[in-house]
C-alpha positions in Angstrom: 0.0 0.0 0.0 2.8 2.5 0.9 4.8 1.8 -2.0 1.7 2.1 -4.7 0.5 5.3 -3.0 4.1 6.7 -3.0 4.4 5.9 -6.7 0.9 7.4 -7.6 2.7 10.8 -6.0 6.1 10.1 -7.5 4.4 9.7 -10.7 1.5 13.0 -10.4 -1.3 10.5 -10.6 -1.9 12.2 -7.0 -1.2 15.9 -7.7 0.8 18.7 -5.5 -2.1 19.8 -3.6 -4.8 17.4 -4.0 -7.0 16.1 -0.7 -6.8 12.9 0.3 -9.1 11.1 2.5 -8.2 7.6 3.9 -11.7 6.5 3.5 -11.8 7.7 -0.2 -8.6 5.9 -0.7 -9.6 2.5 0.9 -12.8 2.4 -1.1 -11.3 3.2 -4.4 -8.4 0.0 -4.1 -10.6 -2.4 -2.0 -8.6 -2.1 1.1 -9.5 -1.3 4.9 -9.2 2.4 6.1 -6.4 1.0 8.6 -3.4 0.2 6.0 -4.2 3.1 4.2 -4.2 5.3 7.4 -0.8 3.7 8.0 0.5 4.8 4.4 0.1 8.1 4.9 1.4 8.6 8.1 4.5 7.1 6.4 4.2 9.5 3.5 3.9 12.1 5.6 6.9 11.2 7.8 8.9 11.2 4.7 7.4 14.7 3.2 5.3 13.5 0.5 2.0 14.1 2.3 1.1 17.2 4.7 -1.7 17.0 7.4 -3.5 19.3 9.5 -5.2 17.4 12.0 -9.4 17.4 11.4 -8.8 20.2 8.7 -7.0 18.5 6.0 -4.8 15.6 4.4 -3.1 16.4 1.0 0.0 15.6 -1.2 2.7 18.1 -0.3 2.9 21.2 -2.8 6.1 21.6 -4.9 7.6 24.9 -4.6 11.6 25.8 -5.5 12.4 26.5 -2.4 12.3 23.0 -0.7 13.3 21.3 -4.0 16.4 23.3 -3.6 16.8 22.1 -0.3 16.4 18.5 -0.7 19.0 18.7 -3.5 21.4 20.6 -2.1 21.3 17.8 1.0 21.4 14.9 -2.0 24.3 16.4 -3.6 26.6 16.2 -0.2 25.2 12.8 0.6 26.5 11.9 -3.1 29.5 13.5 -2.8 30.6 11.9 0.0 29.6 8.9 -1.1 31.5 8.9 -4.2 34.3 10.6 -2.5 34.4 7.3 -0.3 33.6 4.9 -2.5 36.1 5.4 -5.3 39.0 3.9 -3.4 37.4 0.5 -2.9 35.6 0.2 -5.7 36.1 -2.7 -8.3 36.1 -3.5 -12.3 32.6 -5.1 -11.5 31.2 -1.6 -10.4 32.2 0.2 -12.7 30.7 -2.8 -15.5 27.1 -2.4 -13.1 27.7 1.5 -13.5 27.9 1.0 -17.6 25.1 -1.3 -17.7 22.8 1.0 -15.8 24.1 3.9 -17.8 23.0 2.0 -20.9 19.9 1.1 -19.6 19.3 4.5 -19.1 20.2 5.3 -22.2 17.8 2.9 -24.1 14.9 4.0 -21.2 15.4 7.8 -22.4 15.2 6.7 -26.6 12.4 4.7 -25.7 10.4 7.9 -23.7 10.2 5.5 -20.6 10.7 7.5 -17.7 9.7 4.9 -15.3 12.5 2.9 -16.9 14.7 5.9 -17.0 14.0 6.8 -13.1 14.9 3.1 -12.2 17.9 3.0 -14.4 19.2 6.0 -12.6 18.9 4.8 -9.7 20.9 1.7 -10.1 23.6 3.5 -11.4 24.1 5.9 -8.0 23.0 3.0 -5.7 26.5 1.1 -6.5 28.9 3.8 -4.8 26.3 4.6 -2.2 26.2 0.8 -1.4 29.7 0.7 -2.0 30.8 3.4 0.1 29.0 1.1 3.3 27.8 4.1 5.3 24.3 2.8 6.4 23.4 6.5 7.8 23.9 7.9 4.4 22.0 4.6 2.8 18.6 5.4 4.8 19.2 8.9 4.5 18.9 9.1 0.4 16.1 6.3 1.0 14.3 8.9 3.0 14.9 11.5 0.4 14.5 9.5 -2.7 10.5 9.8 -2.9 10.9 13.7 -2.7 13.2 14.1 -5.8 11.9 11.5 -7.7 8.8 13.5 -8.1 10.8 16.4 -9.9 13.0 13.7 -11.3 9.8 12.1 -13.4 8.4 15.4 -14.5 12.1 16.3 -15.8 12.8 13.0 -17.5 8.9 13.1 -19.0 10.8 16.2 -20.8 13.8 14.3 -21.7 15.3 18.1 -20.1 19.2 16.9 -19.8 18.2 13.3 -21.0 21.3 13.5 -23.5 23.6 15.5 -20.3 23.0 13.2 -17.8 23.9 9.8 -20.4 27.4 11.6 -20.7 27.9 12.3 -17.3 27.2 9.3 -16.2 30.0 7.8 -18.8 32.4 10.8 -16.8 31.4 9.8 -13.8 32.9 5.9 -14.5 35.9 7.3 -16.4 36.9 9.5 -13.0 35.6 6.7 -10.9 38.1 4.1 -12.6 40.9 6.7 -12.8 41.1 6.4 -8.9 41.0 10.1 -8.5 38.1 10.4 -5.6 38.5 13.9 -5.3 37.8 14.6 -8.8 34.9 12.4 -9.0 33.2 13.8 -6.0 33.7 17.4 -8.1 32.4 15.9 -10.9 29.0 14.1 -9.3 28.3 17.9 -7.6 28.5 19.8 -10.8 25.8 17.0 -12.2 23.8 18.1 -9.4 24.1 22.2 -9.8 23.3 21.3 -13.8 20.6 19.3 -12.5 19.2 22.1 -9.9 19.4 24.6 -13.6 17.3 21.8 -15.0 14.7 22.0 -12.8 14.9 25.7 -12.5 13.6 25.8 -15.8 10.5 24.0 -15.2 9.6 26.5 -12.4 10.0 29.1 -14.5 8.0 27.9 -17.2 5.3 26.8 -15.0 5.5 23.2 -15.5 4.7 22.1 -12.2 2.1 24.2 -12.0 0.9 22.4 -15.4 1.2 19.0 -13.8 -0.7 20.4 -10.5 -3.7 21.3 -12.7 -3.8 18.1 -14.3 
């Protein structure tokens, strides 16, 4: 239930702003109003769902503000785990890291951004798994949800499809090199070319487009 509620919000089948009521909710995927209760207290506790208590339940709004926020926190989080991955890592990462690249790549040709999203994914996971700091691990969990949301209106675009494909190709080439410095620099500028990305749909309205449905 949690996970197919987050992905209805991840996805803008549940828009920034909408109501939600648990009883609406249960009766519209055959559940009881108690798992569903439960699901939202968890998307709340993870910001995708804000509640006033006897007023109101609704997805949480998108404004720039908190998206630049939550990215700013994801690029540290990245960079350090890049920074501490790097010296461990093996030939068999970096062949993972190319194989989600190119699934990636084939996701973004294809207009798949459920694919594309996933394949991203996969392809950071391996030095944030690698790097074997479980605080950071449940930290990007936690934050994950929150950015995927701007992450699937910005791959529904394709805006930096082709930019984020070659950086990703960097990304390994650093990696490999050994240089852990470097490729922590390099993973931070993808994330200040990804917080211009997503400036632009603010200022062309796009989320508001996505809000209205």
């Amino acid at each position: 239930m949690f996970d197919r509620l987050r992905d209805s919000i991840v996805r803008g089948e549940l828009v920034p702003g909408e109501k939600v009521r648990d009883a609406e909710l249960a009766e519209r995927l055959g559940l009881s109003r108690t798992p569903v209760r439960e699901a939202l207290a968890r998307l709340a506790d993870i910001g995708l769902v804000e509640a006033k208590p006897g007023v109101y339940t609704r997805i949480t709004t998108l404004n720039r503000r908190d998206v630049e926020k939550t990215l700013a926190v994801l690029r540290s989080l990245d960079q350090l785990a890049v920074e501490t991955a790097v010296p461990v890592m093996t030939e068999q990462d970096f062949e993972r890291m190319r194989e989600a690249n190119r699934d990636f790549e084939r996701a973004v040709a294809a207009n798949d951004t459920t694919a594309a999203l996933a394949a991203d994914d996969r392809f950071h996971a391996i030095p944030i798994a690698t790097a074997d700091n479980p605080v950071l691990s449940r930290i990007v969990e936690q934050l994950h949800p929150q950015i995927h949301r701007i992450l699937y209106r910005k791959f529904s675009t394709l805006l930096g499809g082709r930019n984020t494909i070659e950086h990703h190709d960097q990304l390994i080439t650093v990696c490999a090199g050994g240089d852990a410095r470097a490729a922590a620099e390099l993973s931070g500028q993808h994330w200040s070319e990804l917080g211009g990305h997503i400036n632009q749909l603010f200022d062309t309205n796009q989320f508001t487009e996505a809000a209205a449905g």
